[in-house]
C-alpha positions in Angstrom: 0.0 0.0 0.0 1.2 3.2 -1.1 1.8 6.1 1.3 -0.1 8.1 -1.0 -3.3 6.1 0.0 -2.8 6.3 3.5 -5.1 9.0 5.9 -3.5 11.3 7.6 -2.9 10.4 11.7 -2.6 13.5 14.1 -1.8 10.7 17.0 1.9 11.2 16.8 1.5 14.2 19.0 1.8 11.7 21.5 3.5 12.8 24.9 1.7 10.5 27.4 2.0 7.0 28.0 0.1 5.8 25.5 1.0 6.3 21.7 -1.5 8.7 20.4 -2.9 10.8 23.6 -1.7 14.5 24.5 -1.8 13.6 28.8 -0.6 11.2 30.8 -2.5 8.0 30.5 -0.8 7.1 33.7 -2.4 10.1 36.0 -3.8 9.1 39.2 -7.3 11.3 38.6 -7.1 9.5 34.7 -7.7 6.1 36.3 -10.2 7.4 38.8 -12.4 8.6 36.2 -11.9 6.0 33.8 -13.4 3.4 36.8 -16.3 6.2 37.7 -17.2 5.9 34.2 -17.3 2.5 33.9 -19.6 2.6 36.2 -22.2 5.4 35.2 -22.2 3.5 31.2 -23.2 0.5 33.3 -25.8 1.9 35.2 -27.3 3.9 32.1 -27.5 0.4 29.8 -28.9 -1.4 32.9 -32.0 1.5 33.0 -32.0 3.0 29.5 -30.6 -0.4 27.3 -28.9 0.9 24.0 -30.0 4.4 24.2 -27.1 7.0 23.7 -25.2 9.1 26.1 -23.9 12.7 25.5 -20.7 13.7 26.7 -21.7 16.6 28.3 -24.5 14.2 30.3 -20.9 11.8 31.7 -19.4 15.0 32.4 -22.2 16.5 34.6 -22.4 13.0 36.2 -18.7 12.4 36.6 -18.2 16.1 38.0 -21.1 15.3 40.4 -19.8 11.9 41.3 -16.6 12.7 41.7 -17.3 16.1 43.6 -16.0 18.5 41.3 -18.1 21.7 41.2 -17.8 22.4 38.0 -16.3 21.3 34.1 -13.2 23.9 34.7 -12.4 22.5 37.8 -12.5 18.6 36.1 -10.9 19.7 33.6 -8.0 21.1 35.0 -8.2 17.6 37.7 -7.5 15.6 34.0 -5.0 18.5 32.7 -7.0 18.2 29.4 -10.9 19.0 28.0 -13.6 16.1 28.4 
């Protein structure tokens, strides 16, 4: 396959621990979000089935659940936007 045919990939930006995201993969607040999330999809598919989630719904939840008072303040937790 010809480079020609290839799509361009802005990943390489990479800086974290993982190939292709601007933070740090690694962060303590990363992980405790990631889990808190895992959580709110399940509850959400458990009472709404397949329906869809926006972002800015996680947010509001995640900010709540994890007592952040508001998206500047969880933002700045995860040292990049949601």
């Amino acid at each position: 396959m010809s480079t020609e045919t290839l799509p361009s990939d802005p990943a390489p930006q990479a800086v974290g621990n993982l190939q292709g995201f601007k933070f740090n993969m690694g962060h303590q607040e990363t992980d405790r979000v990631v889990d808190e999330l895992e959580v709110i999809l399940k509850q959400v598919r458990q009472s709404a089935g397949d329906a869809w989630m926006s972002a800015d719904s996680a947010m509001l939840m995640l900010c709540n659940s994890l007592g952040y008072e508001d998206q500047e303040e969880f933002e700045d937790a995860l040292r990049t936007s949601f």
